[in-house]
C-alpha positions as CSV (number, residue, x, y, z in Angstrom):
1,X,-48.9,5.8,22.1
2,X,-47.3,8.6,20.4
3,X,-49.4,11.1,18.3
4,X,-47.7,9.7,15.3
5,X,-49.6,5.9,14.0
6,X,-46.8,3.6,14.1
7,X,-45.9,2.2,10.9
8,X,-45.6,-1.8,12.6
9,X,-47.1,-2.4,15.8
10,X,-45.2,-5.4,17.7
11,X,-46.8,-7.9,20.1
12,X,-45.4,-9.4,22.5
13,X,-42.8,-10.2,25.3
14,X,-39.4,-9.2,25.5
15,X,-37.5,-11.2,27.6
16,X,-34.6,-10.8,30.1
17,X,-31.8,-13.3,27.9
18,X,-29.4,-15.2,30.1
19,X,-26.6,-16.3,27.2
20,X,-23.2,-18.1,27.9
21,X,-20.9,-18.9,24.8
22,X,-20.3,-22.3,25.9
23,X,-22.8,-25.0,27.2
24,X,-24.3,-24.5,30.8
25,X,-22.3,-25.6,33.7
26,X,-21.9,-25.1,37.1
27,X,-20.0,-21.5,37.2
28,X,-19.9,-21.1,33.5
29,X,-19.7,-17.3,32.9
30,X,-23.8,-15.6,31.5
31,X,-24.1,-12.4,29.9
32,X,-27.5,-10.6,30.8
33,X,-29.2,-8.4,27.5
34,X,-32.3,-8.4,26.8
35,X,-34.4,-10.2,23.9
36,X,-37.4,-12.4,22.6
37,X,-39.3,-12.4,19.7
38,X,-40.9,-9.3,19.5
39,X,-38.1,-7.5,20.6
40,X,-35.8,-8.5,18.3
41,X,-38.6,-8.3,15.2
42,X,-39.7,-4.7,16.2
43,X,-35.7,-3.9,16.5
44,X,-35.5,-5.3,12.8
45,X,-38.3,-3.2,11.6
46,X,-37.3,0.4,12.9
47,X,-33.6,-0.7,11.7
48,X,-35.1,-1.1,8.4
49,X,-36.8,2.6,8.6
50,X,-40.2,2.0,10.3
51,X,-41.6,3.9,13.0
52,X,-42.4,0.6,15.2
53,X,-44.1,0.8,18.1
54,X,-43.6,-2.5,20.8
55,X,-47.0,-3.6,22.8
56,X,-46.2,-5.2,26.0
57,X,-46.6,-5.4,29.3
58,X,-43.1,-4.6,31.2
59,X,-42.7,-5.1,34.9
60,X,-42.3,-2.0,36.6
61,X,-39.2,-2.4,38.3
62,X,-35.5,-1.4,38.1
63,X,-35.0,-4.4,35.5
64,X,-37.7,-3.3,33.5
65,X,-36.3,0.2,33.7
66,X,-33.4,-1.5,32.0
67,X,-35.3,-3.4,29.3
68,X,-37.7,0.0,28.2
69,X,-34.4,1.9,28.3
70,X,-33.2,-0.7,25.8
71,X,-36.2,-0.4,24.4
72,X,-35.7,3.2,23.2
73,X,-31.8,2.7,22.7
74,X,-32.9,0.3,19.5
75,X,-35.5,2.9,18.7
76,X,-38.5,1.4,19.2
77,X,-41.5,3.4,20.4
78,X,-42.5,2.5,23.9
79,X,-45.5,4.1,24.4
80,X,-47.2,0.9,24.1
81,X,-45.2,-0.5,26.7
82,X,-47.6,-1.1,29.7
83,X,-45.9,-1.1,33.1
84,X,-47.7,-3.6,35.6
85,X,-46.6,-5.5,38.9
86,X,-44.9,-9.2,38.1
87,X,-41.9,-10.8,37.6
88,X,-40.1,-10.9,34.1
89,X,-39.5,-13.8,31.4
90,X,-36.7,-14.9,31.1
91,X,-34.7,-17.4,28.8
92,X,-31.6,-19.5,28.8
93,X,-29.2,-20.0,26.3
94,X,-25.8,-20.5,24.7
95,X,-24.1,-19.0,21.4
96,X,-24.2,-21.8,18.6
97,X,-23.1,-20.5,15.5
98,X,-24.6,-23.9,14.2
99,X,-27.8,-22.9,15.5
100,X,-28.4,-26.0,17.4
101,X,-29.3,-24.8,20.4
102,X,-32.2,-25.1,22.6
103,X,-33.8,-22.3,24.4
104,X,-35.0,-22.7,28.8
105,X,-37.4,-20.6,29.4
106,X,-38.7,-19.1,33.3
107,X,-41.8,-17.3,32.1
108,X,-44.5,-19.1,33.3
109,X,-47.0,-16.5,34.6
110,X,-44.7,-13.8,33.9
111,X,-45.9,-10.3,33.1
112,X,-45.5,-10.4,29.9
113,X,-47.8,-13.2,29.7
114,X,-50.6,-11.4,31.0
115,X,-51.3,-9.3,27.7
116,X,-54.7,-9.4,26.7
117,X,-57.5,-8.0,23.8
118,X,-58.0,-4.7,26.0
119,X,-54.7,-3.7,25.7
120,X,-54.5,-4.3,21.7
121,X,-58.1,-2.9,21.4
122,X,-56.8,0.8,21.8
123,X,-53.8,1.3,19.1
124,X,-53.8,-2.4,16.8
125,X,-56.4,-0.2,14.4
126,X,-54.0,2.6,13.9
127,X,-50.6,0.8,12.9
128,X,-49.4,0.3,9.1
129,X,-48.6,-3.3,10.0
130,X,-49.4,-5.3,12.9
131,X,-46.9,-8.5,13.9
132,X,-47.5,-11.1,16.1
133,X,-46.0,-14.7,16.3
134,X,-46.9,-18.2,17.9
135,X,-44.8,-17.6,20.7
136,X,-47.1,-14.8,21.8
137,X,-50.1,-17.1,21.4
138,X,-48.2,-20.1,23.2
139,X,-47.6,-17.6,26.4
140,X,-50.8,-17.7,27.9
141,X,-54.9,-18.1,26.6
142,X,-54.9,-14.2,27.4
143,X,-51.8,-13.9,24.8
144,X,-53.7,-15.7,22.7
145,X,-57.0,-14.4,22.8
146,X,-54.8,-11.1,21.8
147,X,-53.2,-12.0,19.0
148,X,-56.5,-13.3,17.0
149,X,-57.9,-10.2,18.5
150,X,-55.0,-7.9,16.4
151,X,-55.2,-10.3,13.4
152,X,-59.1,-9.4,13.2
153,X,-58.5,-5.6,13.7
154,X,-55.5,-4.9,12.0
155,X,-55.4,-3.3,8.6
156,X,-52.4,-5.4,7.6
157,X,-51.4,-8.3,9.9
158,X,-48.3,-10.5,9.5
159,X,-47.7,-13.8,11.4
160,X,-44.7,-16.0,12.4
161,X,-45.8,-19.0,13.6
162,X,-42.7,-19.7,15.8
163,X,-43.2,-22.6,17.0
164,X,-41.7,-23.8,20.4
165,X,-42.2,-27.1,21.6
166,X,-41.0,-26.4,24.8
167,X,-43.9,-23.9,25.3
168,X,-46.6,-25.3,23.2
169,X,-48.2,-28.4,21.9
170,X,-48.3,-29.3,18.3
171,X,-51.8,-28.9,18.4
172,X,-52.1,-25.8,19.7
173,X,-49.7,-24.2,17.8
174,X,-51.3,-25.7,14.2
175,X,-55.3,-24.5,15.6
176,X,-53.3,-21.0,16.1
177,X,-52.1,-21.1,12.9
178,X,-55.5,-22.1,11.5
179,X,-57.2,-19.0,13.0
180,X,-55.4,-16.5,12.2
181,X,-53.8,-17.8,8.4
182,X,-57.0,-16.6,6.9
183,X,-57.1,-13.2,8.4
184,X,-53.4,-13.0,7.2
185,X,-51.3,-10.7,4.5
186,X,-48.3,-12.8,4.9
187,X,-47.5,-16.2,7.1
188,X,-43.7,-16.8,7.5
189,X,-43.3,-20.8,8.7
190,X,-39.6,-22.3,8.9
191,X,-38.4,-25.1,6.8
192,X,-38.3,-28.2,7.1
193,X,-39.1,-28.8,11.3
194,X,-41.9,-26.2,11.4
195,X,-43.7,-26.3,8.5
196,X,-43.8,-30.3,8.1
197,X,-45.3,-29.9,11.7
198,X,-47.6,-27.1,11.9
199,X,-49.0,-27.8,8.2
200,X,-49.2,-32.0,8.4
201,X,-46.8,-32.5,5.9
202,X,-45.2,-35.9,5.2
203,X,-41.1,-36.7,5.9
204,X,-40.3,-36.5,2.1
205,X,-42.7,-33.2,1.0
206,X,-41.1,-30.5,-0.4
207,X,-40.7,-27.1,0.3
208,X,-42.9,-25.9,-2.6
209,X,-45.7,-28.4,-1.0
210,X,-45.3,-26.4,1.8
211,X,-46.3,-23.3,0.4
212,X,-49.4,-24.3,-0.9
213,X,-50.4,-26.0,2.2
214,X,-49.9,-22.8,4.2
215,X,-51.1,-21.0,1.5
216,X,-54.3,-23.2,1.7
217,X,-54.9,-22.4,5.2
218,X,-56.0,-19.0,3.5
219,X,-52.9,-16.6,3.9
220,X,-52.7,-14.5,1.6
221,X,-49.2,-14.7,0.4
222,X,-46.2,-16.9,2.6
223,X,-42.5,-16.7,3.0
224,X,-41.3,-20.1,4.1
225,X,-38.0,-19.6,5.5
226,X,-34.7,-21.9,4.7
227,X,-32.2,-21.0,6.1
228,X,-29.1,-21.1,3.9
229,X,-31.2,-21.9,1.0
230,X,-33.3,-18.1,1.2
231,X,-36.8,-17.7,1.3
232,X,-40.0,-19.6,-1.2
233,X,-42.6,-16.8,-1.7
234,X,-46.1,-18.0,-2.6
235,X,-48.8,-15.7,-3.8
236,X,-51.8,-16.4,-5.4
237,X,-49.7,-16.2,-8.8
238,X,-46.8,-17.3,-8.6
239,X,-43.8,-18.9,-6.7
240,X,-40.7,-17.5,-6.6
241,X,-37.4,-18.2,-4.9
242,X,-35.2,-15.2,-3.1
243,X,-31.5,-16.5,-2.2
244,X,-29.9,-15.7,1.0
245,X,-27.2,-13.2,1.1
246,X,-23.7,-15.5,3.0
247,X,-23.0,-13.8,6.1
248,X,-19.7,-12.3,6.3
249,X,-18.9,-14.8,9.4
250,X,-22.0,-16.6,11.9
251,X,-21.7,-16.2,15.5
252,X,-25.0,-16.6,16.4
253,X,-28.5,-17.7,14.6
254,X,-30.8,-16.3,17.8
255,X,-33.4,-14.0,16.5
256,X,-32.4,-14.7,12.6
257,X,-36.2,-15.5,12.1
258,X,-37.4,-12.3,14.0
259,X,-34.9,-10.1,11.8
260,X,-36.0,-11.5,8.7
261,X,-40.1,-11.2,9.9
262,X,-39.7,-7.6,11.2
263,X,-37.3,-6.1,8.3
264,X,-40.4,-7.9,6.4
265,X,-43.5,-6.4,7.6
266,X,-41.3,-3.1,8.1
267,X,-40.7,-2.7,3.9
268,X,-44.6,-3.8,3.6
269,X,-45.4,-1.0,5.6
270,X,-43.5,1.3,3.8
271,X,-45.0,0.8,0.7
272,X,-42.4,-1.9,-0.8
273,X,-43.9,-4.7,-3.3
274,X,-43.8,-8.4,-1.2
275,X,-40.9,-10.0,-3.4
276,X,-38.7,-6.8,-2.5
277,X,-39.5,-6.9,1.0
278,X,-38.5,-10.2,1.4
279,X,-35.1,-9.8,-0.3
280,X,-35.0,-7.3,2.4
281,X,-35.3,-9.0,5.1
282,X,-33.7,-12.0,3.7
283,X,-30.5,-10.4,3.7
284,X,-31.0,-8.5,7.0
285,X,-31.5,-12.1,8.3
286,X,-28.3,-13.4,6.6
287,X,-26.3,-10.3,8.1
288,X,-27.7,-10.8,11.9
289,X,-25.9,-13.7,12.8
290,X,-22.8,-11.5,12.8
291,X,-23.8,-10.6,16.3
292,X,-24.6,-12.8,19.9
293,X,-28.1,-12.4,20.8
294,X,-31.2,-11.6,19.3
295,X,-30.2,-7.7,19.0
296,X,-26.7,-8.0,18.7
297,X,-26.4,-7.0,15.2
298,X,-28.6,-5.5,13.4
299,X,-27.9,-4.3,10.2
300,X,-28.9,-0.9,9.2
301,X,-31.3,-0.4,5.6
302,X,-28.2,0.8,3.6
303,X,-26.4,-2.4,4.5
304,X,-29.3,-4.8,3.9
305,X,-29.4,-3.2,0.5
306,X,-26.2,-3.5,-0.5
307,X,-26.0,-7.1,0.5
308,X,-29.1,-7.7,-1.8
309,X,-27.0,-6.3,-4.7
310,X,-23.8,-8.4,-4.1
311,X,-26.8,-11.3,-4.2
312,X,-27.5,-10.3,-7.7
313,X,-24.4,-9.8,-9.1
């Protein structure tokens, strides 16, 4: 790590992303970048103005030369990155600006996967903000074992439960949930898949029921994402509902959910009250999709803010 305590610590895998804009086919024509999760949530939070650091193991190769230099280009801190022997994740996918799309992933005993306690041990206690998700968890029991390790050390630790089918259970991911909700500052579940899933919620319960089920899980305060229809904020007072701002045009919804979870714990760490953080990141969300790929637009602070303005006007 640098000298400097990051203000948001990031774990996770980034992932070598495989993207064509039309649906796969036998010579269709890829783009390689490179994204996942934490990636794109720890690109998010240093565009919103937070020294972020990224914890993850990297193969050291030429491709992973590539992905660090990346890394550092979206001005990230790598010196958590940990270079080991391995072969990368990597995920499949085409632009939807629907955002029904499905995601195939090749990351089965990837090093990425391999991250463990030890390597959170030595900086988790030193970051603002830690952030970690349920795709971290759903990598590997090692993955796991390090994300409940970072939710018990951290000073501040924010979770987005994420939930992939394709990688997890259902029952995993809600026992996941379950351990580390209580040890939470903020849990930020999706509406309506997600949270009726993850939280045992029936077809016709509403989004409000949704925040006091996570909320009784023992989180301190959640953001229950809806798309179109902005963010429910629950906190042991109140509930309150924070509009989306309309994206200018939508290309692409990958990495929407990281943007708005990393702009998030970003403002957190800078000092910001909850229910402005979250119009933050709500609008940094919103303003994402411009781009294809889970980096490839990422609005700066100024532009967040001014989209949160033309909200309340």
């Amino acid at each position: 790590m640098s000298t400097v305590s990051p203000d948001v610590l990031v774990l996770g895998e980034p992932l070598v992303e495989v993207s064509a804009s039309e649906p796969f086919r036998d010579g269709a024509t890829v783009r390689l970048a490179f994204s996942g999760d934490a990636l794109n949530a720890a690109a998010a939070a240093a565009a919103a103005g937070a020294h972020t650091a990224l914890l993850a193991r990297v193969p050291d190769d030429e491709l992973g030369d590539a992905l660090v230099a990346r890394v550092t280009e979206l001005g990230i801190d790598t010196g958590a990155v940990i270079r080991v022997p391995g072969q990368h994740g990597v995920y499949f996918t085409h632009s939807d600006p629907s955002g029904r799309r499905q995601f195939a992933y090749a990351r089965s005993g990837s090093a990425g996967s391999t991250l463990c306690p030890d390597d959170v041990a030595a900086v988790v206690e030193d970051a603002g903000v830690v952030l970690a998700g349920g795709i971290t968890a759903a990598v590997s029991e090692s993955a796991a074992a390090a994300v409940l390790h970072a939710a018990e050390r951290a000073r501040r630790f924010v979770y987005d439960p994420n939930f992939r089918p394709r990688l997890t259970s259902a029952e995993k991911a809600v026992a996941t949930l379950r351990r580390v909700a209580p040890l939470a500052e903020l849990v930020t579940p999706s509406w309506p898949e997600e949270a009726r899933t993850l939280l045992g919620l029936a077809a016709d319960a509403t989004p409000h029921a949704a925040v006091a089920a996570a909320r009784a899980l023992g989180a301190a305060a959640v953001a229950l994402t809806r798309g179109s229809d902005g963010v429910l904020v629950g906190t042991a007072t109140e509930v309150v509902a924070v509009p989306a701002a309309p994206p200018p045009r939508v290309v692409d919804q990958t990495g929407a959910g990281d943007v708005f979870a990393g702009t998030v714990a970003a403002r957190l760490a800078l000092g910001d009250e909850l229910l402005d953080a979250v119009r933050l990141g709500t609008a940094a969300a919103s303003l994402s999709v411009q781009g294809r790929g889970g980096t490839g637009f990422l609005p700066t602070l100024a532009q967040s803010r001014a989209a949160v303005e033309e909200t309340r006007a």
